[in-house]
N, C-alpha and C positions, 0 to 999 in steps of 0.2 A: 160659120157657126161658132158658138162660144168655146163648145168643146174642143174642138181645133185647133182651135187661141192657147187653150188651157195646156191640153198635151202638147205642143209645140214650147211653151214657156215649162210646164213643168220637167219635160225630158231636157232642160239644159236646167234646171235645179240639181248640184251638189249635195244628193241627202245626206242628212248625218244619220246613222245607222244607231241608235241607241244601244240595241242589247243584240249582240250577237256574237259567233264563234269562230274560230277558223277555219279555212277549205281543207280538203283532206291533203293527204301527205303524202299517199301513195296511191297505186292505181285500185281500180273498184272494178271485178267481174260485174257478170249483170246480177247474180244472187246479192252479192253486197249492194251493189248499187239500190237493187230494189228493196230493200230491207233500211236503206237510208233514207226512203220517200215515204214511210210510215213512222209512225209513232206506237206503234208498236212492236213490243221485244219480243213477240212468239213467231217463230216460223213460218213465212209463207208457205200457204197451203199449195201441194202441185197442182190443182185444178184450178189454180185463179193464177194471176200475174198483179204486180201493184202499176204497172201500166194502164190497166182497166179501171182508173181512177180519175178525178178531180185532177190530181196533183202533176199524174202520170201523163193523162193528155195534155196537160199546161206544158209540161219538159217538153212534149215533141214537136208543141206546136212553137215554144217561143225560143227554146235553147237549139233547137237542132239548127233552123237559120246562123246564129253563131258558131257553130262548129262545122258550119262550111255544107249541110245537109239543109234539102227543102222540107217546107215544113211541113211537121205531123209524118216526118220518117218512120218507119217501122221499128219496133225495138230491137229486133237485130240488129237493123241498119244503122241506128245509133248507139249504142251500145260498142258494137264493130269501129265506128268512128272513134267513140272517147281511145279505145283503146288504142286506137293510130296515132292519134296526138300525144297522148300522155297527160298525167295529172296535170304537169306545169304548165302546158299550153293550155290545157284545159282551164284550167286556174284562170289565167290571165287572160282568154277570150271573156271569160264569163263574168269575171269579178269589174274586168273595164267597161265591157259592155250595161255592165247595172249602173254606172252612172253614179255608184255613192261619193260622195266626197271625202269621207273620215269614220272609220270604224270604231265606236267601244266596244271590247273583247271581251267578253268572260271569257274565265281562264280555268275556272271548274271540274267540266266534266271530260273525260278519255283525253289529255292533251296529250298524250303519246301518240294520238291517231291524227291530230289534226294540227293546224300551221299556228307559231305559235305569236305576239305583237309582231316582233322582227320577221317574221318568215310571213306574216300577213303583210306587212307594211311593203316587203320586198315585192311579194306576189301580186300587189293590185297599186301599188305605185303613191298608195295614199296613206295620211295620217293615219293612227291607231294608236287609243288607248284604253289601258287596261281598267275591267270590273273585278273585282276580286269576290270571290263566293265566301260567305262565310261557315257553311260547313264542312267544305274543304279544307281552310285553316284549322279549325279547331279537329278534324282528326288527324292531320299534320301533327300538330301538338300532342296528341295523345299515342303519336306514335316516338316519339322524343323518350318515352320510359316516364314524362310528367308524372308525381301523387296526384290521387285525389285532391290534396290541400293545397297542393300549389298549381292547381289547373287554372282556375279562375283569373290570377294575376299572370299567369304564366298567355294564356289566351289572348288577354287585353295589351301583354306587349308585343307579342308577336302580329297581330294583327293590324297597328299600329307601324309595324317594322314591313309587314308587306302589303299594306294600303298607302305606303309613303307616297307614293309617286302615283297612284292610280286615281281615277275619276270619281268611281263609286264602288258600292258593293252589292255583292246577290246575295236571296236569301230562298230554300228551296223546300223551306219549312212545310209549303203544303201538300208537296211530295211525299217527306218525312214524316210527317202527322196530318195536316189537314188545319187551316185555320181558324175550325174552333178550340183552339188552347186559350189559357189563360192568359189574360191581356197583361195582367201586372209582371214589376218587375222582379226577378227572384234574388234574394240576397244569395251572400257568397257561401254562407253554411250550407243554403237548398243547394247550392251551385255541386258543392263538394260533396255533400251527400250523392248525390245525381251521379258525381263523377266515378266515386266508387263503385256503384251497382255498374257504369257501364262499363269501365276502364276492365272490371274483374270478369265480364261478359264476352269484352276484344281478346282479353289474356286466353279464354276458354274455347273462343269458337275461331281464333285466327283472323276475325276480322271487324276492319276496324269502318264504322260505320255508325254515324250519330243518328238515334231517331227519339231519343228522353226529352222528353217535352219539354221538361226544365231547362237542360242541357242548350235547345233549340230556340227559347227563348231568351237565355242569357246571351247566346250569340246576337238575337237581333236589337237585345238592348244595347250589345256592347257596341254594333254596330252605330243605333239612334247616337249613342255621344260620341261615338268617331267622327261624325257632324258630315259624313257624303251621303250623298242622294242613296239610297236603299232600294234598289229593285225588286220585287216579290212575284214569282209565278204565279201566275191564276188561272184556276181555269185547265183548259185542254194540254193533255200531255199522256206519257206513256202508261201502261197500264199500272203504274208504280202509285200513281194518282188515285185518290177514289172523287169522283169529279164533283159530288155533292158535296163535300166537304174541302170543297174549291172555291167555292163561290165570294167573290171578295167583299160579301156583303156580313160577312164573317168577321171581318176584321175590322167591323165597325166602333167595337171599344178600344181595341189596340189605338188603332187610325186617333181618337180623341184621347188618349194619352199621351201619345207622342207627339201630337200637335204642340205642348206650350214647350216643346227643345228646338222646334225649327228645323228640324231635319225631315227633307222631301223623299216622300212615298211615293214609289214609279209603278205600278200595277201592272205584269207585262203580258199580253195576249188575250186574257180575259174570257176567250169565248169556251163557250156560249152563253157568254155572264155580260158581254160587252156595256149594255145597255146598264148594266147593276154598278158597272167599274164607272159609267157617264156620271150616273149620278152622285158618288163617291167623288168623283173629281167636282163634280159642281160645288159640293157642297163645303170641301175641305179643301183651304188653300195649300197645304203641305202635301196632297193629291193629286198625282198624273194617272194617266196609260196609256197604254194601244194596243193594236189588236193582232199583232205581228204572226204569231203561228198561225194564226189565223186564215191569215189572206193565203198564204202559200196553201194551204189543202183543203180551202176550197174552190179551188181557183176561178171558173170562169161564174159562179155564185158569189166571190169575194170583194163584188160592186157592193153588193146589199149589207154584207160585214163592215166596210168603212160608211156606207152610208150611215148605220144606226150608230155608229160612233161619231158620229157628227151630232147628233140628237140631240144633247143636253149639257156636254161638260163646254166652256168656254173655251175656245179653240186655243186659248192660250196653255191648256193642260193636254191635249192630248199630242204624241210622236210618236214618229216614224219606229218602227222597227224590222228585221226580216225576223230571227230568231235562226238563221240559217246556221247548222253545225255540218260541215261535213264535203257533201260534195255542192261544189259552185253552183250549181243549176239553182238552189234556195235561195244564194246569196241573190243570181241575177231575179228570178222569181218576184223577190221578196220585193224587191223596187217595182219591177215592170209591173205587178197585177196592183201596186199600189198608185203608180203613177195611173193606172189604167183606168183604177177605180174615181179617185178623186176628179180626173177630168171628165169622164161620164156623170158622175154626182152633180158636183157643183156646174157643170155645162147645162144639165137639164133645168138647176135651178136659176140661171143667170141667163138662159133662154126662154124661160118662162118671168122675166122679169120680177123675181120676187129677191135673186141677188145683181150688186153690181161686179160685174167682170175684176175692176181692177180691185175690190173688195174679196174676191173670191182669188184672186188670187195672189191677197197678203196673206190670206189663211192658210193659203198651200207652202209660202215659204217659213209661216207660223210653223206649221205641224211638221212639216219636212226637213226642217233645217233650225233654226231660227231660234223654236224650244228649247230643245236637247243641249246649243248652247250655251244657254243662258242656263238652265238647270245645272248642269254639270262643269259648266265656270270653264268653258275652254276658250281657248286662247283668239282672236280674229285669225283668218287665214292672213297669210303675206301678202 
């Protein structure tokens, strides 16, 4: 059968992992462990477990085989494992076993917690390069002692000085506000007024933490003429989000502004907007996505997730991502329920004669590999 064909060629495809983070650093009880397999920052409640999930029974049933346990182990039983191995073995069961080829890192959020290009590259034996966040730089910079008046040039060289060497950049604005802001760009006055009210806000409350609209938006213009691909969250994520004001159909005047600079828009996870990011991609050729956080929580439902992202954007805009930060089990995840998904999709449709086989399966090395580097201009492998 087709599907067979398909999984057997796509599990020897090299993904390239677009947007993702590194494995953890250090070991994880099971409180932390399970507090990693949510996207949520409140407290497991003691009458539930986050094993009684999507996400949870995907870990036992596909990562316990890799850690030398039968699968759909009890979380004792696995849990009790990681801790025998160790992060590092753990690491490197899980991160080889996912079969990626080449990692882009954001570099972002908690990297105290997690492995960083070189400590990824070392752990999983494969290329890695870096996405740089750009509100992380700019509160960088305002932790420098910058004025007000010298924020705006001060921002644009230093981000400049650490996007040298990197692929792309993130932008986590819908976190921070939500993508209805204002599409235009803000001059350097709005820039510096803005800068004051916050820079005298960080002075006041100890901490330094960008969310002035203006401020958020100067970052991602600054970003548009730095001329790298721009990735933007959409969609699903931690309660930091307000999810209505995610929808990347929001960013429909931005997206035709920044069209006549040529700088490509990467739309990353989208759900449950997937279908809103297709058509965004269709429409705009400076327009990608995919549906990365996605597939990992919901996992054995996460066929129907890649299917409707197949829908409508031409297969030449949508890529691979896991979004995996933390512990490896995401990273393997983020492949295997992708790999899982695509050859069940496209096997039903190439068994049902409406695609051909070796068509179906230029699309998987499209969206899997193929994309990402062409988008983000990297190198042939040796």
């Amino acid at each position: 059968m087709s599907t067979e064909r398909l999984l057997a060629e796509i599990d020897r495809l090299p993904l390239v992992d677009h947007h993702v983070h590194g494995a953890l650093r250090h070991d994880a009880d099971r409180s932390a462990l399970e507090q990693m397999l949510t996207e949520s920052d409140r407290p497991i409640p003691p009458w539930m477990t986050q094993f009684d999930s999507q996400i949870g029974f995907a870990v036992r049933r596909w990562c316990a085989p890799v850690l030398g346990l039968a699968p759909h182990a009890d979380p004792e039983t696995y849990v009790a494992r990681r801790t025998e191995l160790g992060t590092d073995e753990v690491n490197r069961r899980l991160l080889d076993a996912s079969g990626v080829g080449h990692y882009l890192l954001e570099t972002g959020y908690k990297g105290e917690d997690i492995l960083d290009p070189q400590g990824m590259a070392a752990a999983s034996g494969r290329p890695v390069d870096e996405v740089v966040r750009l509100e992380t730089v700019l509160e960088d910079v305002a932790r420098t002692g910058v004025t007000a008046a010298e924020l705006p040039d001060r921002f644009r060289e230093t981000l400049a000085a650490r996007s040298a060497t990197a692929v792309g950049l993130k932008s986590i604005v819908a976190y921070r506000h939500g993508f209805d802001f204002d599409p235009g760009r803000p001059d350097d006055h709005e820039v510096s007024a803005a800068a004051g009210a916050w820079l005298a806000e960080c002075a006041a409350t100890g901490t330094v933490r960008v969310s002035h609209p203006v401020l958020l938006r100067f970052a991602l213009w600054c970003g548009v003429d730095r001329g790298l691909p721009i990735q933007l969250h959409a969609g699903y994520g931690d309660p930091d989000v307000e999810l209505h004001r995610c929808d990347p159909l929001l960013l429909t005047r931005f997206l035709k502004n920044v069209e006549p600079y040529g700088t490509d828009l990467l739309l990353l996870h989208c759900y449950p907007f997937q279908r809103n990011a297709g058509y965004l991609a269709q429409v705009f050729p400076h327009v990608y996505f995919d549906v990365g956080l996605g597939i990992n929580y919901t996992g054995m439902r996460s066929d129907t997730v890649i299917a409707e992202s197949l829908e409508l954007a031409p297969f030449a805009k949508i890529l691979f991502s896991s979004d995996a930060w933390g512990p490896p089990e995401l990273h393997h995840l983020g492949a295997l329920l992708w790999r899982r998904g695509m050859a069940r999709t496209l096997g039903a449709w190439t068994d049902s004669g409406e695609w051909d086989l070796d068509e179906a399966l230029k699309v998987v090395r499209m969206i899997g590999h193929d994309n990402a580097r062409r988008v983000y201009r990297l190198e042939d492998p040796a």
